[in-house]
N, C-alpha and C positions, 0 to 999 in steps of 0.2 A: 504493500500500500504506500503511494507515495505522501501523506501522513491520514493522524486513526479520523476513521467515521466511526460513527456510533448510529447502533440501530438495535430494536428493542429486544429484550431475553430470548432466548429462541433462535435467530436469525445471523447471519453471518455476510461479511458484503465483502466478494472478492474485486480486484480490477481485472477487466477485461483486453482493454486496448488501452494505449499508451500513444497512439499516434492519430487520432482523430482530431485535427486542428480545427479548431473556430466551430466544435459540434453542437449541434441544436438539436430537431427535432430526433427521434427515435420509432423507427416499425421492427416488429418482427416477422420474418419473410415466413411462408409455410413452409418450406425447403430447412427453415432453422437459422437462417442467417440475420442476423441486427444489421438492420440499415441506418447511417446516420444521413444527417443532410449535413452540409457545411456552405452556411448562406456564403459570407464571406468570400470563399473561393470558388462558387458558381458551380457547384457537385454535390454527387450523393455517394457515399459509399458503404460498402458491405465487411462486417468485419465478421466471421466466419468462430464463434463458439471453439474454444478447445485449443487453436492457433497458439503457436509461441508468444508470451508477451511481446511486444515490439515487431511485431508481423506488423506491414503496411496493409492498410485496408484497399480493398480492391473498390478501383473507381467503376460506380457503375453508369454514371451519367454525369456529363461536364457540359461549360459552355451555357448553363443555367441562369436565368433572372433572381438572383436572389431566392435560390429554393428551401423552403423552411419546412411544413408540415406533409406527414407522409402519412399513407395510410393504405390497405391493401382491401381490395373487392375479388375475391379469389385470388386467383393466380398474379391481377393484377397491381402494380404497382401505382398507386397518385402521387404524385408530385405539384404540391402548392408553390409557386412563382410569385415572381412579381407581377406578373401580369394574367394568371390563371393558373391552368393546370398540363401538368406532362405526364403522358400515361407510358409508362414502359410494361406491354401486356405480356402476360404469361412467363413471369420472372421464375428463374434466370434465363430462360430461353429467349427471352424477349430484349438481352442487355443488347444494347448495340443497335436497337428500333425502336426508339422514343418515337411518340405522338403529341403533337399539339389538340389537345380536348376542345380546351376555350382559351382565345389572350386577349380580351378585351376590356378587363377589370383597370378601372386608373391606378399610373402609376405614380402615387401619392411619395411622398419625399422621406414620410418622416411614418412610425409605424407602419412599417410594409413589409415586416415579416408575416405573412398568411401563414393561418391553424385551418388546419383541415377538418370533417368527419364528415363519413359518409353512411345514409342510412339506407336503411333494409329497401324500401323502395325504390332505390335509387336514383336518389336524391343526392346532391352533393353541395355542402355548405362549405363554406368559404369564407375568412375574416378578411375586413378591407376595413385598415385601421384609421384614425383620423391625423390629418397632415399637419398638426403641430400639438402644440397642449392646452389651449384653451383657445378655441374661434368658431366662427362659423365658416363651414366649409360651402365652396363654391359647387362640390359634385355633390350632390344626394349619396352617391353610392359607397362614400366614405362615413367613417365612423358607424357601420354597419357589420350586420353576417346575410351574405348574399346566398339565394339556393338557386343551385341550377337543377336543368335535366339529364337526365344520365348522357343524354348524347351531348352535352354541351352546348344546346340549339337556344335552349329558352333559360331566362334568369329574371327574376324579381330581389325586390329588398326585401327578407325574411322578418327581420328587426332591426332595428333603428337606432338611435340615442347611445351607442354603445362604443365608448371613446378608443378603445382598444382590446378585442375579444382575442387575447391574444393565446386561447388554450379552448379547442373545443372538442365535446365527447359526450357520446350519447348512451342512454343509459342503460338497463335491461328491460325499461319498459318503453324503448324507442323513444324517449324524449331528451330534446338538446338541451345541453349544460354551457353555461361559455362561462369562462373564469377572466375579468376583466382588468387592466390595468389604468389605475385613475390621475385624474391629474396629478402636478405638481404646482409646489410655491403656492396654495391654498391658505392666505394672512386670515387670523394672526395664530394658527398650529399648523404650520407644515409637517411639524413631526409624529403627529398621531391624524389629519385629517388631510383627503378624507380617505376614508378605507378600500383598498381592492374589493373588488365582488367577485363571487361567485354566483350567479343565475341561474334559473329556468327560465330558458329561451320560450317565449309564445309568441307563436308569427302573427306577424302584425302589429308586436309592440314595441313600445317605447321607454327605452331607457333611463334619458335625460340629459344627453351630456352634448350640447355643450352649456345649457343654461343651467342644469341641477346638477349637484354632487350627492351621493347617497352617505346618509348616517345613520344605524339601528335603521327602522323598519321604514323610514321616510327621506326625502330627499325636499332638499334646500338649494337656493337659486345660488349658483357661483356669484363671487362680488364682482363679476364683469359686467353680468346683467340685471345689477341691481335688482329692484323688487320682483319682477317675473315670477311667473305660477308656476308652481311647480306640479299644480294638477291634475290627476288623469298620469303623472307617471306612475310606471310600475316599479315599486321597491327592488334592492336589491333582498334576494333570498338567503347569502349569509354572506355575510363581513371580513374581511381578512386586515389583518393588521398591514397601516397605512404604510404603503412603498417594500412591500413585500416583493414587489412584482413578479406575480404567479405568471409561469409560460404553460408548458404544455402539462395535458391532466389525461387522467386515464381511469374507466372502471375497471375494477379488479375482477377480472370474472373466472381467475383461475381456482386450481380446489387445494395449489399448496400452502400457503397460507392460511392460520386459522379459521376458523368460520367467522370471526367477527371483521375480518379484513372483507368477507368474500361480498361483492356491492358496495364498495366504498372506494369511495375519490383519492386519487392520488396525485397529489397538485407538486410540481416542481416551480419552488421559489429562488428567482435569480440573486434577488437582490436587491437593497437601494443603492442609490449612487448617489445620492443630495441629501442623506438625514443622518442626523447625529443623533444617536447612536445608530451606528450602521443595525439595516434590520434582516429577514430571511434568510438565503444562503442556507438553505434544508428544504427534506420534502417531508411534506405532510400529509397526515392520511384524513379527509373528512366524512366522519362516521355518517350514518343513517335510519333512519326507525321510519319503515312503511312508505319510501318512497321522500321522506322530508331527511334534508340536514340537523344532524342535531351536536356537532362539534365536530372541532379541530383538532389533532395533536399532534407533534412531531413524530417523526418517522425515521428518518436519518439526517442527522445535524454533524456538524464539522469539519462543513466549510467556513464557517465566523466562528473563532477562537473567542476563549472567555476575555481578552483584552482588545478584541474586535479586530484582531487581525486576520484580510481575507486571505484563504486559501486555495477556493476554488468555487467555480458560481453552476448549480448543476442548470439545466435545462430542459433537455427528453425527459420521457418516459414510456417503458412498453413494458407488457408484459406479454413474454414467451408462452409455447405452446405448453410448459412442463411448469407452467406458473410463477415462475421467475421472474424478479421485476429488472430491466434495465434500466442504468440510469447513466445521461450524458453530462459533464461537464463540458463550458467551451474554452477550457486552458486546457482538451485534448483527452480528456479519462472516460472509459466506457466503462462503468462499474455493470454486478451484479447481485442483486441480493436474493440470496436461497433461506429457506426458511429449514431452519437442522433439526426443531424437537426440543 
């Protein structure tokens, strides 16, 4: 381990890869293999289970728009872009004949890392984040999660208001979850307000953002837009301590982990960058009773040392066919945590 995580009694977390630079999102292929993205250098690759440490990961798609969230529909491969989607079909057969789906999502300046998920009907949603930190945007289709059609012909705004959906996953009972990242510089507590969210997506709603910021079960007008109604928004559905910045989440739907893991959220917090005391830099698991959130708690921590020295900021998350959750750093580490008994 290049230094200790900690993760709960029971569990054990090895490193995987060593050479995944600038890693983000994480899939796990059917075949077995962890795919990472690496927006940064415009590729996706494959690091192969079992390999020597320090094995290069094999590049399976380069030349990319800033490729971030992955996800597999069988055999297939998604790839979220800056500008839509790249399907490499029938992986690994298929490395080496990328498809363009859709590329006609704006390509916004600032949150443009796209999160993926795609549901059972074939439907594919898509984050299109908003192009600074507090304004009103000139496209509609910013500050959104867009759905298209499986063939990538038809697209509407799903929901609205939603400043940065920067982690999405759908549940076991097919309903969309987005994990949102919120403003900053929010006077006079930037350091506790206002809080990341987690959601239940319902098409056709609205979030609030850029005129509301959510706190507990209501949302209040930003001081940009003075007294404005914050009416008719839809709450956030639970809270995350403010500049956590949650990236990508994932339900747990495997059977190695206990049973109280098994339906619950597993959100990868990157990190702040502007709050003192620095905050997140761990994943957290958010439990459930009956379909509602009903807490938070750490998962694996240390990456922020107890004198708030960073270590490493995770990002991904999947979990394998054998129930094993991976997790990416993007200072280049592909962990794995196996659950021992």
């Amino acid at each position: 381990m290049p230094f200790a995580l900690d993760v709960p009694r029971g569990f054990r977390i090895v490193v995987v890869s060593n050479r995944v630079q600038g890693a983000r999102f994480v899939a796990a292929a059917p075949n077995g293999d962890i795919l990472v993205s690496e927006i940064s250098r415009g590729q996706v690759v494959a690091v192969r289970p079992g390999s020597p440490l320090g094995t290069q990961p094999l590049v399976i798609a380069r030349g990319l728009e800033k490729p971030n969230g992955l996800a597999f529909r069988g055999n297939d491969l998604y790839i979220a872009t800056w500008s839509g989607i790249v399907v490499i079909p029938d992986y690994p057969r298929g490395i080496g004949s990328p498809r363009v789906l859709f590329d006609d999502m704006p390509r916004n300046g600032d949150h443009n890392a796209r999160a993926l998920a795609l549901a059972s009907d074939g439907s594919i949603f898509i984050s299109s984040g908003s192009d600074c930190n507090v304004c009103t945007e000139a496209d509609p289709r910013l500050a959104t999660i867009l759905r298209y059609s499986a063939d990538g012909k038809a697209n509407k705004i799903h929901a609205s208001g939603l400043r940065n959906a920067s982690g999405l996953a759908i549940d076991g009972w097919g309903r969309l979850w987005a994990v949102v990242n919120q403003r900053d510089n929010l006077t006079p507590d930037h350091t506790d307000l206002p809080p990341d969210e987690l959601d239940l997506i319902q098409e056709g709603g609205n979030y609030g953002w850029p005129t509301c910021y959510p706190i507990g079960s209501q949302r209040l007008p930003n001081p940009e837009f003075g007294s404005a109604s914050c009416a008719g928004i839809l709450p956030t559905t639970l809270d995350f301590q403010a500049h956590s910045a949650p990236l990508q989440a994932v339900f747990y739907g495997g059977t190695q982990f206990p049973q109280r893991y098994r339906g619950a959220l597993l959100v990868a917090f990157h990190g702040s960058w502007n709050r003192q005391p620095p905050t997140g830099y761990k994943v957290v698991v958010v439990t459930f009773a009956d379909g509602t959130p009903t807490g938070v708690e750490d998962f694996v921590t240390g990456w922020l040392t107890g004198s708030f020295r960073v270590l490493g900021r995770p990002v991904g998350l999947a979990v394998a066919a054998d129930g094993s959750l991976y997790i990416s750093d993007d200072t280049g580490y592909l962990f794995r945590v196996e659950y021992a008994g």
